[in-house]
Every structure is written in C-alpha cells, then in structure tokens.
C-alpha positions in Angstrom: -22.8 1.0 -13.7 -21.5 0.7 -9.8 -19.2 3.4 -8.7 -16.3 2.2 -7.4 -16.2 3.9 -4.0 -12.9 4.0 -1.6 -14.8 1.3 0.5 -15.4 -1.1 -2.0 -12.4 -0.8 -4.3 -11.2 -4.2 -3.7 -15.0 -5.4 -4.2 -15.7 -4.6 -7.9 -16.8 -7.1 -10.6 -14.9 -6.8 -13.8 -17.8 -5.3 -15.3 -17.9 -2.4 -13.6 -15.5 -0.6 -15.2 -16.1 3.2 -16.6 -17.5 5.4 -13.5 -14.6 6.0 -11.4 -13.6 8.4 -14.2 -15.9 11.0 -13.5 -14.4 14.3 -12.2 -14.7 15.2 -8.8 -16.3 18.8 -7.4 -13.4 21.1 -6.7 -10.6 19.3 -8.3 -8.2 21.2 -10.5 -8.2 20.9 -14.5 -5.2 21.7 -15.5 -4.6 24.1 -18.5 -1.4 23.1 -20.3 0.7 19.9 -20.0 3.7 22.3 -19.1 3.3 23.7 -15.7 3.4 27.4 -15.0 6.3 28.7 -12.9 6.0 31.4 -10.4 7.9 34.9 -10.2 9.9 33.7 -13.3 12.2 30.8 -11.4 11.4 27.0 -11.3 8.6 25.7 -9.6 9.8 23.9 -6.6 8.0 20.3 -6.1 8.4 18.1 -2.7 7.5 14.4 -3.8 7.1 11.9 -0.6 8.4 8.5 -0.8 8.8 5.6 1.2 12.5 4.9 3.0 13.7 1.6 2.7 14.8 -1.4 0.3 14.9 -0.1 -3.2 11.2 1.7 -2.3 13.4 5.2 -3.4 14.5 3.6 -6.7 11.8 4.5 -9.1 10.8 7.8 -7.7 14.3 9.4 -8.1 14.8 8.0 -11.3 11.3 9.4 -12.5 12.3 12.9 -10.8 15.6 12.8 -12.7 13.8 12.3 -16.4 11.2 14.4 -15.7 13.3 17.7 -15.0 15.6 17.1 -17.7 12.2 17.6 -20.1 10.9 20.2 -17.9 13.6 22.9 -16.9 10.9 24.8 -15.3 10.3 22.4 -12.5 12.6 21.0 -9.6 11.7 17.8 -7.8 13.1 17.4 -4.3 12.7 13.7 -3.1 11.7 13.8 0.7 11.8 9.6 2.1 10.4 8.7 5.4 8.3 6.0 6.7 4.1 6.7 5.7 3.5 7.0 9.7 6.2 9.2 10.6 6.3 11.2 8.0 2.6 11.5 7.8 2.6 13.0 11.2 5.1 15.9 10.2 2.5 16.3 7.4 -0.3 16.8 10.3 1.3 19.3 12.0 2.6 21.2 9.1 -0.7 21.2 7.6 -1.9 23.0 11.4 1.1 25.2 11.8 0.7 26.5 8.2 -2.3 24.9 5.7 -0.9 26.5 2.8 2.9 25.4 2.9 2.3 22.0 2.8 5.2 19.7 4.0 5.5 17.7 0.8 3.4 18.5 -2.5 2.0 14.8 -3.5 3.8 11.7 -3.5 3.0 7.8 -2.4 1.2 6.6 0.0 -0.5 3.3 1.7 -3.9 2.7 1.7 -4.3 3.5 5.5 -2.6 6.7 5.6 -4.8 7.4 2.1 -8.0 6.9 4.4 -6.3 8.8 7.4 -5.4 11.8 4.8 -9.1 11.7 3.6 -10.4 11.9 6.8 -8.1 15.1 8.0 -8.3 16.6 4.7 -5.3 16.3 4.0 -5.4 15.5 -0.1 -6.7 17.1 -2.9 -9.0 15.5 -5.7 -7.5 14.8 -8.7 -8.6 15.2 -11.9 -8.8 11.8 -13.7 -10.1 13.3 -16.8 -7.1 15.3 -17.3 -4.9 12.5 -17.3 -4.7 10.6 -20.4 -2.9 7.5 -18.2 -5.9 7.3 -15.9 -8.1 5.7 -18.7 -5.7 2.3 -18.0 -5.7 1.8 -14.3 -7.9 -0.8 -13.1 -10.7 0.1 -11.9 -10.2 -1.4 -8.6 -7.1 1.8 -8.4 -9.7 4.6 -9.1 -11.8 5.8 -6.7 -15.6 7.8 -6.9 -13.9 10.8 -5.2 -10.7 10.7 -7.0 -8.7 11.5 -4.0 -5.9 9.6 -5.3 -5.3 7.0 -7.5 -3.1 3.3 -7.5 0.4 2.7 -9.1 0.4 -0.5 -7.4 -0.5 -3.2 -5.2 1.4 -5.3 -2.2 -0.3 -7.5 -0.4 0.0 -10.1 2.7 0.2 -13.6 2.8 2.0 -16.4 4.3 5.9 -16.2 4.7 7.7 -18.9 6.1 11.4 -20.8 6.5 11.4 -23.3 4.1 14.1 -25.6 5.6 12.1 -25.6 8.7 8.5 -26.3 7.4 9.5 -27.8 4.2 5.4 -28.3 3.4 4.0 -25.1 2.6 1.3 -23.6 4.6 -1.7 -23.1 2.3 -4.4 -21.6 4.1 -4.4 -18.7 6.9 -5.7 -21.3 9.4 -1.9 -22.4 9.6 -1.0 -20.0 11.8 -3.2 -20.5 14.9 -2.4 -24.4 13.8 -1.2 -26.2 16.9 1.1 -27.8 14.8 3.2 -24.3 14.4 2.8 -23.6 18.2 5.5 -21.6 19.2 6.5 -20.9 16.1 4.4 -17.6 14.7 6.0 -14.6 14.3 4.2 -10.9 13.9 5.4 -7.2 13.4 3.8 -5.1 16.0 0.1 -5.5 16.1 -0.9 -7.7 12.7 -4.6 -6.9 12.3 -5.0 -9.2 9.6 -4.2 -12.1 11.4 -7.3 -10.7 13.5 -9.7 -10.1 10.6 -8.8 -13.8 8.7 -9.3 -15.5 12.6 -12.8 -13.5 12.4 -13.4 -14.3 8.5 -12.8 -18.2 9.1 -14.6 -17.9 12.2 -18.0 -16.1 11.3 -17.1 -12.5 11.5 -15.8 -9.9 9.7 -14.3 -6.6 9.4 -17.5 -4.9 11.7 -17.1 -7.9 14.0 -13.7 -9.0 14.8 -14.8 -10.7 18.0 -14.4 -14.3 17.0 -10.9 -13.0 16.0 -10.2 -11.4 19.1 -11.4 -14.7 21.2 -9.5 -16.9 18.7 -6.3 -15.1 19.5 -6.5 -14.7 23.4 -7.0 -18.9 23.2 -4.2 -19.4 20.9 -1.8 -16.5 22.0 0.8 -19.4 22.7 1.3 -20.4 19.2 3.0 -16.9 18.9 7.0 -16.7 20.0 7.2 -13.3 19.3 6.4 -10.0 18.2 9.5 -8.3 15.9 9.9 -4.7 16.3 12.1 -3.9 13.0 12.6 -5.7 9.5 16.0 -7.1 10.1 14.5 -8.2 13.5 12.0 -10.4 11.5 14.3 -11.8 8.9 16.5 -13.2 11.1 14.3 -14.8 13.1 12.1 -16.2 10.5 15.7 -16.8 9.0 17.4 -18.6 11.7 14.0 -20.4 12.9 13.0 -19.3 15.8 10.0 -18.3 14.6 9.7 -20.0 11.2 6.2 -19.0 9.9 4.3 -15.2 9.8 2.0 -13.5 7.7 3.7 -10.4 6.4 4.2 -8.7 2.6 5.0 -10.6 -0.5 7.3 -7.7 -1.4 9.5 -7.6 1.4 9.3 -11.5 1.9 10.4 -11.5 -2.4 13.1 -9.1 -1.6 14.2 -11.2 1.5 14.5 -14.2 -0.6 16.2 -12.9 -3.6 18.9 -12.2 -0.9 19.4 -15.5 0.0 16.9 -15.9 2.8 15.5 -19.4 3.1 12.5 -17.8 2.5 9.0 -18.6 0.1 6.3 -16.8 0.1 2.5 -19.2 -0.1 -0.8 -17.8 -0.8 -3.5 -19.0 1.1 -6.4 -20.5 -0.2 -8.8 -17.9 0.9 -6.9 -15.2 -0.8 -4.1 -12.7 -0.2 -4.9 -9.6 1.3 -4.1 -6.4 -1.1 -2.3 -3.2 0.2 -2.3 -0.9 -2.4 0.1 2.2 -3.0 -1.8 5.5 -4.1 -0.2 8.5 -5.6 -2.0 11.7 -4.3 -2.0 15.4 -4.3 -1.7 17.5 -0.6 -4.1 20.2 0.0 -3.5 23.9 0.8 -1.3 24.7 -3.1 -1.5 27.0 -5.9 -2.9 26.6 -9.3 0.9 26.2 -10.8 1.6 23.2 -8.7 -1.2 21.5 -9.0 -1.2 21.7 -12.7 2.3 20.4 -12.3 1.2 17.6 -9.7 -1.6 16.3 -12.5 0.7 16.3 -15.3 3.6 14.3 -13.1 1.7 11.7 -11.7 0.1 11.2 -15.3 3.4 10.2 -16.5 4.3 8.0 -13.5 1.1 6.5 -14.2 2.5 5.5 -17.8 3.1 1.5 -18.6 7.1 2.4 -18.2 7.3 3.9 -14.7 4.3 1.5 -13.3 6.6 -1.6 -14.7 9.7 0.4 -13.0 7.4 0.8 -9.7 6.4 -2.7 -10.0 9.7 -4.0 -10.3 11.7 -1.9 -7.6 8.7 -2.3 -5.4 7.7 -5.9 -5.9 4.3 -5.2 -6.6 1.6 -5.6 -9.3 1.0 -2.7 -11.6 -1.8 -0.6 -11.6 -1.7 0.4 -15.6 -3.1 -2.6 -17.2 -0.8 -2.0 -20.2 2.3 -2.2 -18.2 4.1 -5.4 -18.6 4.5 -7.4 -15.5 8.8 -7.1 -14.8 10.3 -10.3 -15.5 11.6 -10.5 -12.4 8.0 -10.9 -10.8 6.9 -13.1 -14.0 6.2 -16.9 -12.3 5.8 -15.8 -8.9 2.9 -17.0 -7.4 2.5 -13.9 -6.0 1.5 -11.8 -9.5 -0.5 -14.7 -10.9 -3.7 -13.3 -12.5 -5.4 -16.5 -10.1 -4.0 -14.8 -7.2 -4.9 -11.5 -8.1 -8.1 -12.3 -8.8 -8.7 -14.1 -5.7 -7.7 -10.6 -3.3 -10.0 -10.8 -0.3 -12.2 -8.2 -0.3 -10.9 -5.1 2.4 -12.6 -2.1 3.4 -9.8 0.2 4.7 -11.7 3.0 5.7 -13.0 0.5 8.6 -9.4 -0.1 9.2 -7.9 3.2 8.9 -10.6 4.6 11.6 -10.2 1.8 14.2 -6.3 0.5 13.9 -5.6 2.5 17.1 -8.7 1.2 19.2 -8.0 -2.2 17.5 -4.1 -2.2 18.8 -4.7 -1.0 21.9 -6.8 -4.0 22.8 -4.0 -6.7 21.2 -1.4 -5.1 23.4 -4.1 -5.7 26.7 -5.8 -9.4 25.1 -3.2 -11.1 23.2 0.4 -9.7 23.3 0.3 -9.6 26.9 -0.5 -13.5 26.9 2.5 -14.5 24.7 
C-alpha cells in the first residue's frame, strides 16, 4: 500500500486506502474517553475557529453539546482569521511554548503546512479515534498531524447577467474576450499555477505562469482587498469574472447575488480544512483534544460543518446537506476530478511567490 503523505494527499488512487492509519511516534493515546481534569475544577479548552459568514456556526454548536455531556470540560471558542490569528499563535508559542494560545481547533491547509514546519501541532492519534476509520483517505495524513473535516475549493465565479455563457475552463480568465474584466483577491496563486499547468509547467516551475501573467496583466481590472469589496464588484460588473471559493461564491449567491459558480474542465482546485492539536500541553488536554475532535469527526457534525461551511465532508458516512445536494460544486465528478496540489510547495514559497506578483504583474494592471 502507498502512504498517503501531506504532499500527496490530493494525489491518491482509491486503492490506496488503509496506511494513513498508522500511529505516529510521539503522539498521545489517550486512556479514557472522559478527559481528566486538573486540581479538581474543569479543564479549560481554547478551540480556534475561523471569523466570518456562518464559519462560527458549527463549532459553537458542537462546543455547546459537548459540555452539556462533559461537565468536566469548558470550551472557549476563540474566532479570527487563519493568518492573523496564526501569528498570535507564533509568538505565544515563543513567549511561552507551554501556554499555548488556543488548544486545537481548524485550520487551512497552508497554515497546516506553516504549523508543521514551526512545530507548531501535535500528532494525533488516529488509532484512538474510532471516527478516523471513515475519513477519506485523501484527509489522513502518514504523520497524522492533523486530520480533514472538510474540503473548499476554487474555481470559476462569475456574474451571470453579464457573461450569461459560462466560463468552462481556467483558460477564460487570461481570455481576451474577458479583458478588463478579471477580478482577484490579493495575490491569487492559483491563477499562477493553472497559467503554468496549461502552459507546460507546474507547481516547481511556475515560470510560464509568471510570463503568461505579465503579457496578459491587462485582462485584470482589479485586485479586491476585502470580501464585500469583491462581491460588489463581481456584483455590479465591473469585474464580472474571478477564480475564488465555491463556498463563499455559494453563500454569495444564496443571498441574492447574480452569482454561479462553473468548474472548469481541468478540475477545481481543493482547499481542505484540518482539525489539529497545538503543541506544548498536558496529558489531560490532549486526552480531551482526541476525544473532541473524534466526535466532530462524526457523520453529524461533518454534515453540520459541511453545511454551514459549504464544503464537502470529510467522513464518507456523512450525508451530503441538502442544501449542497445538485450543486455542481459537490458532484462526485467534480470531486473526483480535484487537480492534484502539493501545499507544502505552496505553504514554503507563498511569500517569495507574492512578492514577485506585486513587482511582475500587479504593478502592470
């Protein structure tokens, strides 16, 4: 069997199922599924989730249940943005390594590589979660630093009273016909990659990307610095067509936007959301980390993170939310059809990688 390592967990075959369970060296096996408290009072748990939309839905509902069964054990529900409040981890984790900011909680798949990289999480131990055994493979990883609740990912959003023919393939967006009419947040390094992908390269070689862009920085009409930013101009038209997440873009629309979301032919890119333990804690909280995120692993609160989130479900017993059912978005073609992303290459050259879109492309627009 293949292990299915962090680089390659969007690369697996169906039949390579089985490995990624393996425990890891030095993760912690815990004893009892109730956690131990400490000094006699409850044990006092910091979960980290994301700020925004209905993102904080699921996690304070689970935090709520799950205290009302354990009496020993407090949730406190700390939301922030992955890359702010990642760096308040950082230099908690230098001012004091074993009072960690937050405890474990959810986080994107480049501050998962980031957090490998600094140390910053903890194994888990898979084989002491009875949920694990149902999340596909490609949400388990040979070093079990982590593991998936769910999956976003990014393909082509776009105003569909403006370009009333959908865009089907990523080449639309350096398309003369859209010229002056692309959209991005910030520095989009996927629209980068799929220029290099269609183009000869790939992730270790995003030069035909890079020289695709510089040509074509004209079709852009601007780079959006917030969300509402973006929806009103994809909204009103100025800029009509991006490349941005099926989960905000479904939210958008079921707002009234005249938004729809397309993916391209070549395949949607995945962003998946991991749930992971922080270094630098006592026996009792990890124990109490394992047996929480074993329950929010569960086909009910991977539905409920599904459905609040707008993403497909890890747990391959959860039932996709019928609010999701039909999209194009969580069709098994389309999920099946995920390009193929190595986000440790990502997560270690983003900053080099923006730094040289502000200088080659956005300074062209």
């Amino acid at each position: 069997m293949t292990a299915i390592t962090r680089r390659r967990f969007l690369g697996a075959t169906a039949g390579a199922a089985g490995l990624a369970l393996a425990t890891a060296c030095g993760s912690v096996t815990p004893k009892t599924a109730t956690p131990q408290t400490t000094g006699g009072g409850k044990l006092t748990l910091t979960m980290f989730a994301f700020l925004g939309g209905d993102l904080g839905k699921m996690p304070k509902e689970f935090a709520k249940e799950y205290m009302a069964t354990h009496k020993n054990v407090d949730i406190k529900i700390y939301e922030q943005s992955n890359s702010v409040g990642y760096t308040k981890m950082l230099a908690q984790k230098k001012a004091a390594p074993d009072q960690p900011l937050v405890n474990f909680g959810f986080f994107n798949a480049q501050t998962s590589i980031q957090g490998a990289d600094d140390k910053m999480f903890t194994p888990l131990d898979y084989s002491a979660m009875s949920n694990a055994a149902d999340i596909d493979e490609r949400f388990r990883y040979d070093d079990s630093i982590g593991i998936g609740i769910g999956v976003d990912q990014l393909g082509l959003l776009y105003n569909k009273d403006k370009l009333p023919e959908a865009p089907d393939t990523w080449a639309a967006l350096w398309d003369h016909a859209h010229q002056g009419q692309i959209s991005f947040f910030s520095f989009p390094w996927y629209a980068v990659y799929m220029a290099a992908k269609l183009n000869g390269g790939d992730l270790t070689n995003l030069e035909p990307g890079w020289e695709l862009w510089k040509r074509e920085a004209k079709q852009i009409r601007l780079l959006v610095e917030s969300n509402p930013q973006y929806l009103n101009v994809l909204s009103n038209g100025t800029a009509p067509l991006t490349a941005y997440f099926a989960g905000t873009g479904q939210q958008w629309i079921n707002s009234g936007a005249p938004l729809a979301y397309a993916v391209p032919k070549e395949g949607a890119i995945p962003l998946p959301v991991n749930l992971q333990a922080v270094e630098g804690q006592s026996s009792s909280h990890l124990e109490a980390i394992h047996d929480i995120i074993n329950e929010m692993l569960s086909p009910k609160w991977c539905a409920r993170w599904a459905e609040t989130s707008v993403e497909v479900p890890a747990n391959t017993k959860a039932p996709l939310p019928q609010n999701l059912t039909g999209l194009p978005a969580f069709s098994k073609a389309t999920t099946d059809g995920f390009q193929q992303i190595d986000y440790t290459i990502i997560g270690r050259n983003n900053a080099e990688w923006q730094k040289r879109w502000e200088t080659d492309i956005a300074s062209r627009i």
